[in-house]
Each structure stands twice: as structure tokens, then as C-alpha cells.
N, C-alpha and C positions, 0 to 999 in steps of 0.2 A: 833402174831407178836411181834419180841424182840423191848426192846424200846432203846430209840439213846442213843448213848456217846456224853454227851456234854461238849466242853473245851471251857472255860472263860481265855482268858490271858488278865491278868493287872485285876487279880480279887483283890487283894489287896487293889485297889480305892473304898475307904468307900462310894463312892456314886454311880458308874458304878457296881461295883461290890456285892452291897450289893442289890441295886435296881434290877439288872439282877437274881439273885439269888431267890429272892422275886417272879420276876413275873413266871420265870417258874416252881418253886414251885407252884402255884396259877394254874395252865395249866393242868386240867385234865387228858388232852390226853398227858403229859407229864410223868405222875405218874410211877414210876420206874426205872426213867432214872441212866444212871449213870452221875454225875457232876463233874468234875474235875476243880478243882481251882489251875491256875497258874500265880506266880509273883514272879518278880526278891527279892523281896521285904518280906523277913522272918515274920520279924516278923508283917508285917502286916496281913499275912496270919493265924496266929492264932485265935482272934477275928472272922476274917469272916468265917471261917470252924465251929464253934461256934454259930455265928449267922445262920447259914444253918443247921446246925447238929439241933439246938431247934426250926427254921421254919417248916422241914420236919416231926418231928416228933409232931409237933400240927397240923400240914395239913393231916399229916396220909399217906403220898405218896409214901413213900417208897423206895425213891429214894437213892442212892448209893453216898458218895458226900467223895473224894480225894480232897488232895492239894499236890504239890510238887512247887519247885522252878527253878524245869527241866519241861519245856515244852517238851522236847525229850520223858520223861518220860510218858508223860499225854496224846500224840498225838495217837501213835498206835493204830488204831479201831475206832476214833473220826469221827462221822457224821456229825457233826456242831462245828465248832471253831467260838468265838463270841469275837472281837478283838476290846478293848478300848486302847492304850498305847498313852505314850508321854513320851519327852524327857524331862525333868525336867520344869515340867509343868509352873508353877509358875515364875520362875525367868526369863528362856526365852521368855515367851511371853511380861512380863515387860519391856524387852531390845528390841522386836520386836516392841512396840509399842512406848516406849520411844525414841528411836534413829531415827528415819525416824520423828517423830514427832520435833526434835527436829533442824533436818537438813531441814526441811519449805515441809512434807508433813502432811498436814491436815486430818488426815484420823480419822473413829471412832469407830474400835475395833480391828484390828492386828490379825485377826486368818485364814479366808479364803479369803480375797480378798488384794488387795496392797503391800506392803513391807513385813508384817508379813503375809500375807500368802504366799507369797515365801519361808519366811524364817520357819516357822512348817511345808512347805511340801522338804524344803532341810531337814529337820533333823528327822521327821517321815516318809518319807518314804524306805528311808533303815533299818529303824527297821522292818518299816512291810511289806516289801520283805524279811529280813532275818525270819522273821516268816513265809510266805507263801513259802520260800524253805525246810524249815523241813516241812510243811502239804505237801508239793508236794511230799516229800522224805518218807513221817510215815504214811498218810491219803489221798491218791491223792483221792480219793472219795467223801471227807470232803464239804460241803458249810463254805464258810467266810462269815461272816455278820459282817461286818466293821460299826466299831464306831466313830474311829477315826477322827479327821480333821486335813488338810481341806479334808474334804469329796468326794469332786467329783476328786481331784487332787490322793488322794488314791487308789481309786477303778480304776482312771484309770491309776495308777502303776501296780496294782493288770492286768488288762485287755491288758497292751502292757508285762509286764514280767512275766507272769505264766501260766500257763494252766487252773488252777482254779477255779472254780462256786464259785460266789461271788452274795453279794447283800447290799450295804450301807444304812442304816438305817438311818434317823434322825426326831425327836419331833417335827422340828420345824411347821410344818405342822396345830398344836395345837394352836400355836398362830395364823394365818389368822382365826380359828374359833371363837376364842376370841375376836378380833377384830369386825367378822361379826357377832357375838350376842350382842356386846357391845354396836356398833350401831343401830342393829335392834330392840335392847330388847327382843333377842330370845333366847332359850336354844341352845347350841349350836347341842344337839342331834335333833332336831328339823327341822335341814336342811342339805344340802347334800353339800360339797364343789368339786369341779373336778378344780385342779389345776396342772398347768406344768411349766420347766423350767431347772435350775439348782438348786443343793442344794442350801439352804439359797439366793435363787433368782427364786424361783417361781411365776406362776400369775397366780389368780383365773379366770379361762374359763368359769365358770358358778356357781351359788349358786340358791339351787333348795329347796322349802316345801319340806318335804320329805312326809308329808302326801297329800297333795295338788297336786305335782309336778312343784308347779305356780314358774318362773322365778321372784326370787328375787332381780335381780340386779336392777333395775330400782325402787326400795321401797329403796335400799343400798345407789342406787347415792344421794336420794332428802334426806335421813335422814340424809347423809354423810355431809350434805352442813350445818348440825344445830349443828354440834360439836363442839367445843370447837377449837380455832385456833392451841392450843398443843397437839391436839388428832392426831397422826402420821401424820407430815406434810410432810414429804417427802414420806410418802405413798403416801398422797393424792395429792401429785405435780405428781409424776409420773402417778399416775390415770389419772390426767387430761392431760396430753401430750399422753400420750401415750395407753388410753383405759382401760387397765385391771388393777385390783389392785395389787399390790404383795398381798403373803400370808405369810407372813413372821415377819412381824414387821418394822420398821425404820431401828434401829440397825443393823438389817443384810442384808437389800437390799442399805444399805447405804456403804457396804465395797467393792461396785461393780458401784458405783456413784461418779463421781470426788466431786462433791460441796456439800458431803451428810452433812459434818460438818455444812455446813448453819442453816441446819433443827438440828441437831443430837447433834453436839459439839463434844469434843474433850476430853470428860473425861477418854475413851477406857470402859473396861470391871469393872464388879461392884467386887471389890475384898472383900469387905466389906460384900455384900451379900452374895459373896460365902464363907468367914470362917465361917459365922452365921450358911448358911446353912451345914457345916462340922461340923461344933459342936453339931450342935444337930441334925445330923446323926449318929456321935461318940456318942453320950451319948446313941442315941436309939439301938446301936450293942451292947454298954457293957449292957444294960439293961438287952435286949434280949436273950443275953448269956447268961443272970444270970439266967433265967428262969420267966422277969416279963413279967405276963398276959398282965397288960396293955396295954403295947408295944407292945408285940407280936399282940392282938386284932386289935391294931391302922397301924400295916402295913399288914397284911392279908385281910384289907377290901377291896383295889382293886388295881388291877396293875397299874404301870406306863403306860405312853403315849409312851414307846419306843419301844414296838412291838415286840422285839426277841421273844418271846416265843410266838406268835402267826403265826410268819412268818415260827418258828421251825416246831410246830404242824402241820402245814399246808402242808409243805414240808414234812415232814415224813408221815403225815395219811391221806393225799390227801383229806382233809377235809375244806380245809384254803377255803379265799373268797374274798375280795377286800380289798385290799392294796391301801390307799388311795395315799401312799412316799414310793417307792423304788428309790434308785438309780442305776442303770442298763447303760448297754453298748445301745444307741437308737436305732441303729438299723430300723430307719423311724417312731420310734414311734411319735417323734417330726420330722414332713417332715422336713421343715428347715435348720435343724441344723444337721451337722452331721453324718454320719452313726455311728462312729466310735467315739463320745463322750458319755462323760458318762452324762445321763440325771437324773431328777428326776420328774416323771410319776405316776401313777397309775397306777397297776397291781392286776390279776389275779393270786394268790398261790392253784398251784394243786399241785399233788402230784408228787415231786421232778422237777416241773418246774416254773420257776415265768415268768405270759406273759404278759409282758407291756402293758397297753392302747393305741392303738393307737388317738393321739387326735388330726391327725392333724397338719398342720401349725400354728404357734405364727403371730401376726403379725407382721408385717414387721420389724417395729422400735425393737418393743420388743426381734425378734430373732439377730435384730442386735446386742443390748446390749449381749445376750448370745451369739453371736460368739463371739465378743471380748473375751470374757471372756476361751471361750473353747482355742482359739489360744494361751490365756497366760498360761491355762492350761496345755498344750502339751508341750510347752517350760520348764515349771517348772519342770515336770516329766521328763522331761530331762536333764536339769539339775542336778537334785536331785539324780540321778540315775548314771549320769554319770560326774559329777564335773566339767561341761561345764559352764564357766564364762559366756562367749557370749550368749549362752540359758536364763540362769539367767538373766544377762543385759536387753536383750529383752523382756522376759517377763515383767520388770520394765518398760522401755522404753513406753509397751504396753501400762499399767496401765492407768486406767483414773485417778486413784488418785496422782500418781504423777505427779508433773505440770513438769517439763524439764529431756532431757535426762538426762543434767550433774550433778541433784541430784539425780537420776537412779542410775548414777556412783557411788555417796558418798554416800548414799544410801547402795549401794552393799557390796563398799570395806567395811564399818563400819558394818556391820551385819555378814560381812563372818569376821571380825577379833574377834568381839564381841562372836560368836559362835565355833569358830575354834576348841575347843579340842568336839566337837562334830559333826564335818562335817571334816571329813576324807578323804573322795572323790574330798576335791578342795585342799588337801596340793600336792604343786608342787613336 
């Protein structure tokens, strides 16, 4: 059997791209592939073809590895495009979070839920529709494994505008493990999570011994009660209203919660953390380009928690196995909610098909919180797609984070002036 062409756009992000690159070099069943590396972005692309060209050839894999800054170029014959991009990452989301913070909405991180996530799915989503009409045009055969956020707003741009087999990936999934080892004092290999919901707003349906099979949740509630009052309060508020834990963290089931600020604050996202961790990402590509062991040794020990390359393999050599976070069109996976929203499930990767878990109903409360959410979705995507004020509006309007229409309103009009030479779709 030949093996895939696989194309990375926005491989020039020293941390999406250098981490993806990583893991499916590490993928046995990957060994020979060809890798094509594309970004708008020159000369960032040096460095990481470097850092790939000295991974492959200490892994021994064999693997074929281009870069261009045409994706035109890179598509023709591609079995997997694997899509992380954003609009000027950094500055925008500053403005997404500063401005509505600043007009009396309380919110506490700006990326998929509230005002800024309106505002990253008006300006990533016509990037990656203009990406998914050249694979429709070069690779209609292709799977998309989306990176990007907001996540569920994406895939379901991808799901109402293209024909496409898609599938949205996200880590976060890793943190509800950490959470329920941190509690339990367990390894987190040690137990089994079955969680559903929407991206970055999942709920743990069961936590299971994985040797035992013993239902854990009831050893989770009584240890949960001896933590610390700063050990995810807004987790553990919604636990207790509403039954299930998120699996997620604070932070991110708090951009889907009007009063998450109570619990959470208003600081938005750690930027601090993330140069640190850019910097000594950058230091470990030029290393590794140079040819140091060290480095090299220190990121070949094991893959990331972000799954492309297993979701790949899996998909290609009908080998794959349970996918604990896909996000997928539901289709009744989640009775509830939807036919036709994009969920985040547990699936079944065979070969060239991913078959969602069926898990059931959420309860009641809980699937209501996610319809909210899917209806502001839909609105957004329509928006962003078609430079509908009123869509946009409403989606706001929806928002539980925002407390009144008419900062909805000022709200809007200050993000769509703020962003304007990048949302082209709303100039009159």
C-alpha cells in the first residue's frame, strides 16, 4: 500500500507546526509519507523544513518533506490536509477581548464563546473556506482535520459550505483527565473518561477503573468536596446545578457561562505564558536544526495530546481505535441536540470512516446550555460567511455573556470597525 500525502497549512507556527510535524514522524504506520509544509509566511518556513528534514532522518522514516508558500502547489494528490491558521493571531484576539471588556462585558478569554468568539469566527472563517475550495478544486478526496478555532463554528463552515470529509480535533479533553487524577490521586492512564458535548464545553458521562471497571464518580463527588475552594470553582458550581462535571477546565466552560468572571476573573488569556512557551520552542527548532542530540532525544520521546497522526493512521490503515474528541456533524450521536450541529463525541476511527459514539441524551439543563450555544453558532457561520449584521447582532444578543442588547449593538459596531481591513464581507 502507497503511503498518504500529507499537507500542513500554517506549518510555519513554531508550535502547531513543529509539534504536528513531531508527532507524525513518531507514527510508524506513517513512515514514508510524503509531508508538505505550507505558509503564507517565507521565511518562517525555513527553520521548520530543517527541523523536519533532522527529525526524519534520526526517526529513520523516510518520509518525503516539501514546503512551498502556494498551497495550490502542495494540494494536488493530498489525502489529509491538517489546517491550524489565524488572522493575525496575537493582536486580534487582544482587541477581541479588550473592547467588549471594556464596553461592561465581563467575559474571560475571547476565543470561542461571547464577543470574541464572534469576532475569530468572522475573520477565520473565510480563510478556511478559501482553503477548503482549492482541496475541493486540487484534493476533493482529501480529509480536513481542523485546528483552528473557534472549533465547532469552523467545522460547521466546513459542514453547511463544502462537500468535504472533515474532522476537528482539540487537546482539550486532557485537561478533564488532569483534573480527575488531581482529585482522585490517580494516574490519569489508570481510568477511562467517556465525555460529550461541544468543543471546549464538554461533560464527563462517566469515569471508569480501567482495570476494575468500578464507577468512579461517586469516590470524585466526596474527594471533590475536600479541595481547596480555588480548585475549579466554576467547575464545581456547575457540577453541582447541573449533575455532570465539565471536562474541560474553568477557563473554557466559563466563555459559555454569563457569570463565569465570578469564579474565573477577567484577566482573558496568559500571554506571558505563551511567549515563554515560544521561546523555548524557537530555541529547541534552531537547536535541532543544528543537529543537537539533546533536543532532538528530548522531543522524540513522545507525541503530543493532539492526535493528528493517529487519527491519520487510523484513517489511512484502518488500524485506528477510539477517539476519545472528535468533533463531527451529530448526526443523533447526542440525541438532544441537533442533527445537524457539530458535536464533540467519542468515535470509532476505521479505515476511511470516523463513527461517532452514540451516547445518548445530555441532560436536560446541560443540553440546554448547548443549544444555546449551537443556535449562536449557526448565526455566526452566517454571518461570517455572508457579512449579515443582523446574524451577527443576534448571535450577540443570544450570548449569555453579554448582559443587554444595546451593548450587543456597541459591542458589534466597535469590533467590526476595530477589524475592518480584515472582514471584507461586511464593507457596504
Amino acid at each position: 500500500m502507497r503511503s498518504p500525502k500529507i499537507v500542513l497549512v500554517g506549518a510555519a507556527s513554531v508550535i502547531f507546526g513543529t509539534t504536528t510535524i513531531r508527532d507524525l514522524l513518531l507514527s510508524p504506520a506513517l513512515a514514508g509519507s510524503e509531508i508538505a509544509l505550507v505558509d503564507i509566511a517565507e521565511e518562517g518556513l525555513g527553520p521548520v523544513v530543517r527541523f523536519a528534514e533532522r527529525l526524519n532522518a534520526a526517526l529513520g522514516r523516510g518520509c518525503r518533506i516539501s514546503a512551498t508558500t502556494d498551497r495550490r502547489q502542495a494540494l494536488p494528490g493530498a489525502d489529509f490536509v491538517v489546517v491550524s491558521v489565524a488572522v493575525d493571531r496575537e493582536r486580534t484576539w487582544n482587541l477581541d477581548f479588550e473592547i467588549p471588556l471594556r464596553l461592561g462585558v465581563r467575559h474571560v478569554l475571547g476565543e470561542n464563546g461571547g464577543p470574541g468568539g464572534l469576532s475569530h469566527t468572522l475573520r477565520n472563517v473565510p480563510l478556511l473556506l478559501d482553503i477548503a475550495r482549492d482541496v475541493e478544486a486540487l484534493a476533493p478526496q482529501a480529509w480536513v482535520i481542523n485546528f483552528t478555532n473557534p472549533m465547532s463554528r469552523l467545522c460547521l463552515a466546513l459542514a453547511r459550505h463544502t462537500r468535504l470529509r472533515f474532522v476537528g480535533l482539540c487537546h482539550q479533553i486532557h485537561e478533564g483527565y488532569r483534573i480527575v487524577a488531581e482529585v482522585l490521586g490517580m494516574n490519569p492512564s489508570d481510568f477511562q473518561l467517556l465525555a460529550a458535548g461541544l468543543n471546549h464545553f464538554t461533560w464527563i458521562l462517566s469515569m471508569t477503573d480501567r482495570r476494575t471497571g468500578d464507577d468512579l464518580y461517586p469516590a470524585f463527588r466526596e474527594r471533590l468536596r475536600r479541595m481547596p475552594p480555588g480548585f475549579e470553582p466554576l467547575s464545581r458550581e456547575l457540577y453541582d446545578i447541573f449533575g455532570l462535571f465539565p471536562a474541560v477546565g474553568d477557563q473554557h466552560a466559563g466563555e459559555y457561562i454569563g457569570d463565569a468572571w465570578r469564579h474565573v476573573g477577567t484577566d482573558g488569556y496568559d500571554w506571558g505564558w505563551y511567549h515563554r512557551r515560544m521561546a523555548q520552542v524557537h530555541a529547541d527548532v534552531e537547536a535541532i536544526a543544528r543537529g543537537d542530540a539533546d533536543a532532538i532525544q528530548r522531543w522524540v520521546a513522545a507525541p503530543s495530546n493532539e492526535r493528528a497522526q493517529q487519527v491519520i493512521a487510523g484513517l489511512w490503515t484502518g488500524s485506528g481505535g477510539f477517539e476519545e474528541a472528535v468533533n463531527v456533524i451529530n448526526g443523533g450521536a447526542i440525541a438532544n441536540l441537533p442533527s445537524g450541529a457539530v458535536v464533540e463525541v467519542p468515535a470509532h476511527v476505521s479505515r476511511d470512516r470516523i463513527l461517532p459514539l452514540q451516547v445518548g441524551p445530555l441532560p436536560d439543563g446541560i443540553a440546554e446550555l448547548c443549544a444555546r450555544q449551537v443556535a449562536i453558532q449557526e448565526l455566526a457561520v452566517q454571518a461570517a460567511v455572508s457579512g449579515d449584521r443582523q446574524a451577527a447582532l443576534q448571535a450577540l444578543a443570544l450570548d449569555p455573556v453579554v448582559p443587554d442588547m444595546e451593548t450587543a449593538r456597541r459591542v458589534l459596531d466597535e469590533l467590526l470597525r476595530a477589524h475592518a481591513a480584515y472582514l471584507p464581507q461586511f464593507r457596504e
